[in-house]
PATORSE-718027 format. One record per residue (C-alpha): residue in three letters; z, x negated, y negated. Coordinates in steps of 0.05 Angstrom, whole numbers, plus 5000, padded with zeros to 4 digits. Each point is the difference from the previous one (the first is absolute). Layout:
// residues N
ALAZXY...
//
This chain:
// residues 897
UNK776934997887UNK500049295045UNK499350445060UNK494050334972UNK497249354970UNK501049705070UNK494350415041UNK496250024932UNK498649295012UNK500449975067UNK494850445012UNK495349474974UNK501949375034UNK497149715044UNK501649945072UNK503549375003UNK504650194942UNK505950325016UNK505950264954UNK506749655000UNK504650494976UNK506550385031UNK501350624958UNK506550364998UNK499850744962UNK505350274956UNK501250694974UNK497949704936UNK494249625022UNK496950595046UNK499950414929UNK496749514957UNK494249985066UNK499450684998UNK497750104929UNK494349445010UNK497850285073UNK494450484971UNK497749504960UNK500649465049UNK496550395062UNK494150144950UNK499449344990UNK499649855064UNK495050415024UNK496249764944UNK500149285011UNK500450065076UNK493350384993UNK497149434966UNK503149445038UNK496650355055UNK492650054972UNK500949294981UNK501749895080UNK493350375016UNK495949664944UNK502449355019UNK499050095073UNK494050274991UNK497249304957UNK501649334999UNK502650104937UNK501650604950UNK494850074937UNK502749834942UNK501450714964UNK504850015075UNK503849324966UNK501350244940UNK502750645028UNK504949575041UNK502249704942UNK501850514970UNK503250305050UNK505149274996UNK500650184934UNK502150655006UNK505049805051UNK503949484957UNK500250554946UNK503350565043UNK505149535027UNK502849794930UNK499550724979UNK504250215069UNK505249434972UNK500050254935UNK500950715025UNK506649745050UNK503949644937UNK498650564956UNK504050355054UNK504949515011UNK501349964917UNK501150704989UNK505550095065UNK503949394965UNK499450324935UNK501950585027UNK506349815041UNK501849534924UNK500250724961UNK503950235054UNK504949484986UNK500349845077UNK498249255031UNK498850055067UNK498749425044UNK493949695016UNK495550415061UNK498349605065UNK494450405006UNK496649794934UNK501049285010UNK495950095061UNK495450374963UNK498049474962UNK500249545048UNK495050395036UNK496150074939UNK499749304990UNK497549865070UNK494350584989UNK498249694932UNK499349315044UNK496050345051UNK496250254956UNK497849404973UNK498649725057UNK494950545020UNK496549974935UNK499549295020UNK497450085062UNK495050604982UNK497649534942UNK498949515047UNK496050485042UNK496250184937UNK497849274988UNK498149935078UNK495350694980UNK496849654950UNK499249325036UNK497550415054UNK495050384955UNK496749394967UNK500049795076UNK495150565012UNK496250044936UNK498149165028UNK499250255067UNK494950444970UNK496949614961UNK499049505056UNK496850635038UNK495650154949UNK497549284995UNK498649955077UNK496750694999UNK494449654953UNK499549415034UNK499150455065UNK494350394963UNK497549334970UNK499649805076UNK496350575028UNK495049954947UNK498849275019UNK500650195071UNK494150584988UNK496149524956UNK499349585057UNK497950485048UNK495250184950UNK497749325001UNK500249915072UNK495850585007UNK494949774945UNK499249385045UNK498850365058UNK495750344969UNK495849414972UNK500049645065UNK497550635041UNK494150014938UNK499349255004UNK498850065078UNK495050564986UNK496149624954UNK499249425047UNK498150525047UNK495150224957UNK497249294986UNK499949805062UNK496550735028UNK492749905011UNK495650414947UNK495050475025UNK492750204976UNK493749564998UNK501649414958UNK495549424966UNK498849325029UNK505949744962UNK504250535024UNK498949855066UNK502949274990UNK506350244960UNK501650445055UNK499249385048UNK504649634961UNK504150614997UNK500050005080UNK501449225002UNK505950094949UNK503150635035UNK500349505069UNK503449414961UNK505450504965UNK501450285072UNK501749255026UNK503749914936UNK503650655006UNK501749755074UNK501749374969UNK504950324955UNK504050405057UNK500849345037UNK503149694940UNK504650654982UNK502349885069UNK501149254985UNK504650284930UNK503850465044UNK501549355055UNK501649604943UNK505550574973UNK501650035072UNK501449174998UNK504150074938UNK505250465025UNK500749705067UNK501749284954UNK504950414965UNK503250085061UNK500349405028UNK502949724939UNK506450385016UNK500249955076UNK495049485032UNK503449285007UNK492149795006UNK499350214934UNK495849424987UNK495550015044UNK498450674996UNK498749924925UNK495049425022UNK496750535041UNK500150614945UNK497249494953UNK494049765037UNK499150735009UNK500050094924UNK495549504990UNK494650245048UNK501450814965UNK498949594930UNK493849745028UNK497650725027UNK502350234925UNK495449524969UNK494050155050UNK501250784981UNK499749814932UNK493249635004UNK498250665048UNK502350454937UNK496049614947UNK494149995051UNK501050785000UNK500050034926UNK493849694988UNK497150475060UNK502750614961UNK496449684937UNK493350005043UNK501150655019UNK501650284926UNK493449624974UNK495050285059UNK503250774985UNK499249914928UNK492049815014UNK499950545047UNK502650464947UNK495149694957UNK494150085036UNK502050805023UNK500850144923UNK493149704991UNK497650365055UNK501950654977UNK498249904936UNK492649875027UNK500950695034UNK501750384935UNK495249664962UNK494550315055UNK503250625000UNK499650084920UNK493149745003UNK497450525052UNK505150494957UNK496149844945UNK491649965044UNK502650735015UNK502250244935UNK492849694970UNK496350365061UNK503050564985UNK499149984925UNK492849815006UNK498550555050UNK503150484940UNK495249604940UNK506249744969UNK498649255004UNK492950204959UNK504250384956UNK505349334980UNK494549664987UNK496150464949UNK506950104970UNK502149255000UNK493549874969UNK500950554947UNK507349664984UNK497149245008UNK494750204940UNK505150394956UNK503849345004UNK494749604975UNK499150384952UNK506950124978UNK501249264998UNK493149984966UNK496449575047UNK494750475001UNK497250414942UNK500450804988UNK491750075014UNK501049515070UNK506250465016UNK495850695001UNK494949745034UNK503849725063UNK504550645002UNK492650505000UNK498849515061UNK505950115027UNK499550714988UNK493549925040UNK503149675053UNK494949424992UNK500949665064UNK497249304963UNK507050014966UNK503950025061UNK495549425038UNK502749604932UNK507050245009UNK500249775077UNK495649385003UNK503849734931UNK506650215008UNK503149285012UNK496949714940UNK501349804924UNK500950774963UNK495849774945UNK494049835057UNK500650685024UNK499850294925UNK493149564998UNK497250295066UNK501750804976UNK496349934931UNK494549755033UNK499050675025UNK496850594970UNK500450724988UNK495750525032UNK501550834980UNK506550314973UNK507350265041UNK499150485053UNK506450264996UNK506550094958UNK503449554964UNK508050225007UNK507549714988UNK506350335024UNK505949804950UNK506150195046UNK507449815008UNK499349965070UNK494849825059UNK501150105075UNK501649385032UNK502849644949UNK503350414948UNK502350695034UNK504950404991UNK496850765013UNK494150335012UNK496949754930UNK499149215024UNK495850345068UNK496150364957UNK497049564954UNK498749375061UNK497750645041UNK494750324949UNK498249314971UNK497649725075UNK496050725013UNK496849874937UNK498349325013UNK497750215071UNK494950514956UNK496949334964UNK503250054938UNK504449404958UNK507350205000UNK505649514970UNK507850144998UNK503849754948UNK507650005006UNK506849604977UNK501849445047UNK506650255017UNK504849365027UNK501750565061UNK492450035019UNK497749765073UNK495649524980UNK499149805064UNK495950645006UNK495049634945UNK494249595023UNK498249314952UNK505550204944UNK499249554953UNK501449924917UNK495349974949UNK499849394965UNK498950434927UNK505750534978UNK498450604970UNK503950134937UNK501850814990UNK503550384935UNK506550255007UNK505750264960UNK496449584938UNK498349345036UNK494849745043UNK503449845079UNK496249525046UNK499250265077UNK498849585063UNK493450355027UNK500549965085UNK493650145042UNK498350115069UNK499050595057UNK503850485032UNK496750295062UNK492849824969UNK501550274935UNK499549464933UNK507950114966UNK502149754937UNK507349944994UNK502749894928UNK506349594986UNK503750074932UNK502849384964UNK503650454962UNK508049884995UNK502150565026UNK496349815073UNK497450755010UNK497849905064UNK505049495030UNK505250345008UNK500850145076UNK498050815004UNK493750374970UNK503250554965UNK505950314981UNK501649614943UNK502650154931UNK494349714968UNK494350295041UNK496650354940UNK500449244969UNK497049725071UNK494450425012UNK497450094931UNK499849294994UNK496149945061UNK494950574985UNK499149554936UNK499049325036UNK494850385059UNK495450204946UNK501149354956UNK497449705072UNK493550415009UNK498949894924UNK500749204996UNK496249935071UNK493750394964UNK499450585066UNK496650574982UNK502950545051UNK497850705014UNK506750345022UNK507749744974UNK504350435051UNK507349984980UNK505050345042UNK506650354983UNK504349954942UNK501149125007UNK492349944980UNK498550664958UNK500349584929UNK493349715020UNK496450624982UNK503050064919UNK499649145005UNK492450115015UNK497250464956UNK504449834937UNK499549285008UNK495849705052UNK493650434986UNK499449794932UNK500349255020UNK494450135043UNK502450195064UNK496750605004UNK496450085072UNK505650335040UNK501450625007UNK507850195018UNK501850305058UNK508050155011UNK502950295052UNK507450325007UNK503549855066UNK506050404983UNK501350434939UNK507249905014UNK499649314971UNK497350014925UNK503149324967UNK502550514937UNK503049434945UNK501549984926UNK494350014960UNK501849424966UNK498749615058UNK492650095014UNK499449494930UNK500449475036UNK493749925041UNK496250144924UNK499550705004UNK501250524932UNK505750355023UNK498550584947UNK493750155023UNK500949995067UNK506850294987UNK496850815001UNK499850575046UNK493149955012UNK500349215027UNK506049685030UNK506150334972UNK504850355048UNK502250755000UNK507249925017UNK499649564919UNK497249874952UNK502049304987UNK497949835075UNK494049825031UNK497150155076UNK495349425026UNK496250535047UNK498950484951UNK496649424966UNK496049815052UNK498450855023UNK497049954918UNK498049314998UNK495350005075UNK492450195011UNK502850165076UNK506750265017UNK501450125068UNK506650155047UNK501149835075UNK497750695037UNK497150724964UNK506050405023UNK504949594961UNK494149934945UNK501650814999UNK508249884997UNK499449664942UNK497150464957UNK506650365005UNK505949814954UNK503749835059UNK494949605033UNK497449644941UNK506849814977UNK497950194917UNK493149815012UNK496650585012UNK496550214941UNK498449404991UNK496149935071UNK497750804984UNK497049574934UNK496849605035UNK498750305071UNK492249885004UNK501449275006UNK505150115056UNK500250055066UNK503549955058UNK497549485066UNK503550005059UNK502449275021UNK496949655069UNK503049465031UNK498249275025UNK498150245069UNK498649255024UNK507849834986UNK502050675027UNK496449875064UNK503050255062UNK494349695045UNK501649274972UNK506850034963UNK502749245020UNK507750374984UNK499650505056UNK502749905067UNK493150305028UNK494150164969UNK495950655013UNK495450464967UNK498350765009UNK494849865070UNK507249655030UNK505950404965UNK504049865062UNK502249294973UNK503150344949UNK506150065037UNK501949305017UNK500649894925UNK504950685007UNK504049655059UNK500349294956UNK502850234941UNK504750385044UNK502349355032UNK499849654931UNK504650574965UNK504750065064UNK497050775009UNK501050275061UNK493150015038UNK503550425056UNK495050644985UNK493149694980UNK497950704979UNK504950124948UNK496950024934UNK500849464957UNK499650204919UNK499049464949UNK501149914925UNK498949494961UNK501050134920UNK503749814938UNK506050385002UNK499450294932UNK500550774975UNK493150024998UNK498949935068UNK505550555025UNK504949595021UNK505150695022UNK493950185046UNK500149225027UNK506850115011UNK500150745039UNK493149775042UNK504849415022UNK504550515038UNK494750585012UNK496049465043UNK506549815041UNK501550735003UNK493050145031UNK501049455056UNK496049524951UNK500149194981UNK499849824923UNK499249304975UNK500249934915UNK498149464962UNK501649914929UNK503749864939UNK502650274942UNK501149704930UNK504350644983UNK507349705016UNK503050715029UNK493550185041UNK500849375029UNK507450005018UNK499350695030UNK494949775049UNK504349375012UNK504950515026UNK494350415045UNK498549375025UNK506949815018UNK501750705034UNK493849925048UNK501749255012UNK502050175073UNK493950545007UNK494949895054UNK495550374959UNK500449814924UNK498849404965UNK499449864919UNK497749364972UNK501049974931UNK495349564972UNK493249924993UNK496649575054UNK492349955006UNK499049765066UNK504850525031UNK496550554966UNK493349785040UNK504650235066UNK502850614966UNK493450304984UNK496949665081UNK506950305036UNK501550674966UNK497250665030UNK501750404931UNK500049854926UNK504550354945UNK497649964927UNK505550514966UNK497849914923UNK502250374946UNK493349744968UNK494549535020UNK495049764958UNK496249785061UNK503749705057UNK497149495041UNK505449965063UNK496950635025UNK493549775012UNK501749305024UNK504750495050UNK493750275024UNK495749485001UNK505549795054UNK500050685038UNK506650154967UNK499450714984UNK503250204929UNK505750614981UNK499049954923UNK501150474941UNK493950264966UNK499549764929UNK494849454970UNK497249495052UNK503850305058UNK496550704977UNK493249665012UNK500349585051UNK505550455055UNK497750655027UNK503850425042UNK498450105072UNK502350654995UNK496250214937UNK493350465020UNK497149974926UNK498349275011UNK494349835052UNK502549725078UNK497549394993UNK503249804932UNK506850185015UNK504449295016UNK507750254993UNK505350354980UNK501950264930UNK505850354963UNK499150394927UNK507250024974UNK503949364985UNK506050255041UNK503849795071UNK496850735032UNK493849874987UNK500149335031UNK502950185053UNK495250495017UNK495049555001UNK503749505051UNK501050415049UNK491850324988UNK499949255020UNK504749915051UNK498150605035UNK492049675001UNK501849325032UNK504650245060UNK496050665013UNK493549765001UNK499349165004UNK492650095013UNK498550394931UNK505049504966UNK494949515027UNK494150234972UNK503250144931UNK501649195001UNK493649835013UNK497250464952UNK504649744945UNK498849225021UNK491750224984UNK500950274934UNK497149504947UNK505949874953UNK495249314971UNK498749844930UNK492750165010UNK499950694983UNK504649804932UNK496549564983UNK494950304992UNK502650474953UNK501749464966UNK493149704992UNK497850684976UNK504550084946UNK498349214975UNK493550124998UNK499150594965UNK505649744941UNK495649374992UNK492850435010UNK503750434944UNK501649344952UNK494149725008UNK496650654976UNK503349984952UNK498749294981UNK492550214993UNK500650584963
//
């Protein structure tokens, strides 16, 4: 057992430990070692195993981690228990041969052999000792050496973050050294550009700040000279110091060397204070220099301020030549004289007999009333009052006395077709001699920079609503020549201040109100009109408000004349709510007035109006037709089939002195159908503008320009998009939607053709640009599903833009196929599909494409033919005037009878 406890042990130690023990084997001895060899050579291997990972582990580390320890430990641990267990084991032995040899009855003498034996074991047990000594005294040195290494690393760790702490001050100072640079190389060039001579003609005392400018620039060159001279003197003076540093070690004339160095010093110190006086004279130069470019900069921003005051003036001498070659200054002052005396009156300064008899004599166009206007315009108001009563009246109105109540008026208020119509039809009627006044809300989101003289009534008018009486701001002045009256609520919920014209929960609340407060006005201000026009579903309540209320106070001249824009749009609402501008709800609350088919607990403000109207008229006759279907009337056509001798359908014109090819101020070049050529540099600028390419002038270019709503066939928009690029075509679109998916999927067209050459959607509205569109593109597409009337076809013509359009309502009476025999030569102006679908417009693209490459000289003609057709309100207007006069010829008939 010794002898197998021996290497046990031994197999741990360590290299400087070695065994002291002699062994001498018995007979007796070699047994007892053989029955613990198995178990003693497992052993072994076991802990020889692990002695020698412990070797590798601690080899491979400073130190061994501490789960490595512990296993040592154990390891001692285990050793001290096998060799009392081998000891044990050897007396048990021992003890049972005694007892043995006792019940034999035999003593036999004591063994040599044995005594060695535990001499031997006595030796191991001391050896063994001694190695668990020494390997616990290698354990300790592991540990020492591991907390060793866990301060080395922390030391490490430590310098590693003062070494990033250092390269971070070391970058931050590069950074700075480079800002520096940086401001000296700027600093350099600005003196450079104070000192650089300026260029241009310049005033008198110009002339002498550049002199002094000159003068300066020659003393900072001797002082920059100067300067170097004295740098050199600093660098002598380091040069001085070191070589005194050296003497002081090795010179035995020290002394007089220092004598030397320090008359030196006190000729650099006098050099330093001369540069100092040369710095401060240099600062006060550079404070010179500051003040003369700030006067400079003065007198150039006076300068060309001077220049854009000229330019507005002669802006504005052009825009007044201009207007006063069209009759439009005459025309502001008739209507500002028409507003000044409503005013007076109003405000009662003026009495209701005075008030009639200056508006007949304006009416007259009485040019003693405009000699007053002019020569006393300056004056006290109530000295011009004085000088207008002093005039009298000769004969009666020549022409028509008429008021558009609208929601909207082209400049100021527009959102579609409806605001050019009424500024459109009102100007062509006041061209024809007749008296026309607008009344509409003053929206906060109105350009009133588009209204001339706007001004506020000093006297509110007070108007009924929901059961109280509401005081309104009343605005006046002109729009384009036209007398407006803009009505402001002071009503809590601020209907008209609220950023956006419609689309708000409310708007049956909003525009009842002001159909109210418009009549309240021409009530209170004593006007005796001829024609109320209201338009659309916003101003339809003035019909019911006039005959069930206003005629019985007295207001009883007019005659009402509506017209629907769009019988898409009918303002349906609870029936309830019409209470609150004073009407009965159950009796207007019937089939045969204003009560709507889809309930009977709703009412429908056009139906009201289509009942409630002497005139009822629509925007073109082929829609006027449409909408005596149940589709096209949208529920209201019995009740137009009711009523049909008092409707009728007029096609729209437009303002042909805005849309004006010949003198359009947005266009890159103007021209007209005797010089169509010039045509194409607007093509070739909006090009460049869009990024097209303008590699192949004669590509065709198609426009559209739309709301991108269902009405107006927004899956045709889309497919003409790709037919055009697919036919070797351009396409420019712009528009908007207020649908949110329409307008995300046309966010995505416009992201796929990004990158195109050929392709480009902007997706707002934008006036100006459209001027371009209409000047630059060769074609026109109009795909509607329906069109009351349309007016971007004929502004596309009037710009030699030839249309593709569907036929239905306006489009059906103002497009005529070039192909089509059954319509006369001369009238036909474009190109027209029947069926709302992506084959029929695509038949009549390439019909179109086909045209302008085959034969350029036809497509020619055809623009110059479309450019001549007269698209003016003239001819409306007239229809207009027909229909007034007849409906008041008719009352006042009746009046007699």
């Amino acid at each position: 057992m010794a002898s197998e406890a021996c290497p046990l042990v031994l197999g741990h130690l360590p290299k400087y430990c070695k065994p002291n023990c002699s062994i001498g084997f018995s007979r007796r001895s070699i047994v007892v070692s053989c029955k613990m060899r198995n178990f003693s050579s497992k052993r072994r291997k076991q802990q020889s195993k692990q002695a020698g990972e412990s070797e590798f582990q601690a080899n491979a580390d400073v130190g061994p981690p501490v789960s490595e320890r512990k296993e040592s430990q154990k390891i001692q641990s285990d050793v001290f228990s096998d060799s009392n267990t081998r000891n044990e084991i050897v007396s048990t032995e021992i003890d049972e041969n005694s007892e043995d040899e006792r019940d034999e009855g035999l003593v036999k003498p004591s063994n040599p052999s044995l005594q060695n034996l535990m001499e031997m074991i006595k030796n191991t047990e001391n050896n063994i000792l001694l190695l668990n000594q020494a390997r616990i005294q290698a354990l300790q040195e592991l540990d020492k050496v591991t907390s060793e290494k866990e301060a080395l690393k922390s030391e490490i760790q430590i310098l590693e973050s003062k070494l990033a702490e250092t390269d971070l001050k070391l970058k931050i100072q590069m950074q700075e050294r480079i800002k520096t640079e940086f401001l000296e190389t700027q600093l350099e060039e600005l003196k450079a550009q104070i000192f650089s001579p300026k260029t241009g003609t310049e005033t008198g005392t110009d002339s002498s700040l550049i002199n002094q400018i000159k003068t300066l620039k020659v003393e900072n060159s001797l002082l920059n000279s100067k300067l170097e001279k004295l740098k050199e003197t600093e660098e002598r003076v380091l040069k001085l110091e070191r070589e005194k540093s050296q003497l002081e070690e090795s010179s035995k004339d020290l002394l007089e060397k220092i004598e030397v160095l320090e008359a030196s010093l006190k000729e650099a110190d006098e050099e330093i204070f001369f540069n100092e006086s040369l710095q401060q004279k240099i600062n006060n130069l550079e404070e010179q220099l500051r003040i003369s470019d700030k006067e400079i900069s003065n007198l150039v921003k006076l300068y060309e301020e001077s220049v854009k005051e000229f330019q507005s003036t002669i802006e504005v001498l052009k825009e007044e030549s201009l207007r006063n070659s069209r009759g439009e200054i005459a025309g502001e002052i008739w209507s500002s004289l028409s507003l000044l005396i409503d005013g007076w009156f109003i405000e009662k300064k003026i009495s209701r007999n005075d008030c009639e008899i200056l508006r007949e004599m304006i009416w007259e166009r009485d040019l003693r009333l405009k000699e007053i206007y002019q020569k006393f315009r300056g004056l006290n108001e109530n000295e011009i009052i004085a000088e207008f009563l002093e005039l009298t009246l000769a004969g009666n109105s020549p022409g028509l006395h008429v008021i558009h109540i609208a929601a909207e008026m082209a400049p100021v208020a527009k959102v579609g077709g409806l605001g050019d119509v009424v500024s459109g039809l009102s100007k062509a009627l006041h061209r024809k001699g007749h008296l026309v006044e607008i009344i509409i809300p003053k929206y906060d989101c109105m350009i009133s920079e588009k209204v001339k003289d706007l001004k506020v009534l000093d006297v509110a008018v007070q108007s009924y609503f929901d059961g109280h009486m509401f005081r309104n701001k009343i605005w006046i002045g002109t729009v384009e020549g036209l007398p407006v009256y803009f009505i402001e609520p002071l009503h809590p919920s601020n209907y008209f201040a609220r950023g956006k014209y419609y689309g708000e929960g409310d708007d049956f609340k909003r525009f009842s109100y002001f159909s109210r407060a418009a009549l309240e006005l021409i009530f209170q201000s004593a006007k005796k009109p001829d024609i109320i026009h209201c338009h659309d579903w916003q101003t339809a309540f003035v019909g019911p408000l006039y005959w069930e209320i206003y005629a019985k106070k007295g207001l009883n001249s007019a005659r009402i004349s509506f017209t629907c824009h769009n019988f898409e749009y009918q303002g349906a609402e609870v029936a309830a709510e019409l209470a609150a501008v004073g009407l009965d709800v159950d009796h207007l609350n019937r089939p045969d007035r204003l009560q709507d088919h889809s309930s009977h607990d709703r009412i429908n403000p056009v139906k009201g109006a289509i009942v409630y109207s002497n005139i009822v008229t629509t925007v073109s006759p082929t829609y006027a037709q449409e909408v005596r279907s149940p589709e096209g009337g949208r529920g209201l056509h019995e009740t137009i089939k009711s009523h049909s001798r008092k409707f009728v359908g007029i096609l729209n014109g437009i303002d042909t002195e805005t849309w004006n090819p010949n003198s359009d101020s947005l266009l890159h070049s103007n021209y007209s159908s005797q010089n169509p050529e010039s045509k194409s540099h607007n093509k070739l600028h909006l090009k460049e503008l869009l990024n097209i390419s303008t590699s192949d002038p004669s590509q065709p270019l198609v426009g559209c320009i739309t709301r991108l709503v269902p009405q107006k066939g927004v899956h045709l928009i889309r497919h003409a998009i790709y037919k055009t690029l697919e036919l070797g075509g351009q396409f420019v679109l712009l528009g908007s939607s207020p649908v949110p998916h329409i307008q995300r999927e046309f966010e995505e067209i416009a992201g796929k053709l990004e990158n195109s050459p050929h392709a480009r959607l902007i997706l707002k509205y934008d006036d100006e640009l459209s001027h371009l569109i209409f000047a630059a593109s060769d074609m026109f597409i109009i795909p509607s599903i329906f069109e009351p009337c349309g007016l971007t076809q004929m502004i596309a013509m009037r710009y030699g833009s030839v249309p593709i359009a569907r036929k239905t309502g306006g489009l059906n009476d103002s497009v005529f196929d070039l192909d089509d025999n059954s319509i006369p030569a001369e009238l036909r102006n474009g190109f027209t599909f029947l069926n709302p679908d992506e084959q029929g417009l695509s038949g009549a693209m390439v019909r179109a494409f086909n045209y302008f490459k085959q034969n350029p000289e036809f497509w020619r003609e055809l623009v110059i033919r479309d450019m001549t057709i007269d698209f003016s309100w003239d001819k409306s207007a007239s229809k207009y005037e027909e229909l007034y006069e007849k409906a008041v010829a008719r009352a006042r008939a009746f009046a007699h009878s």
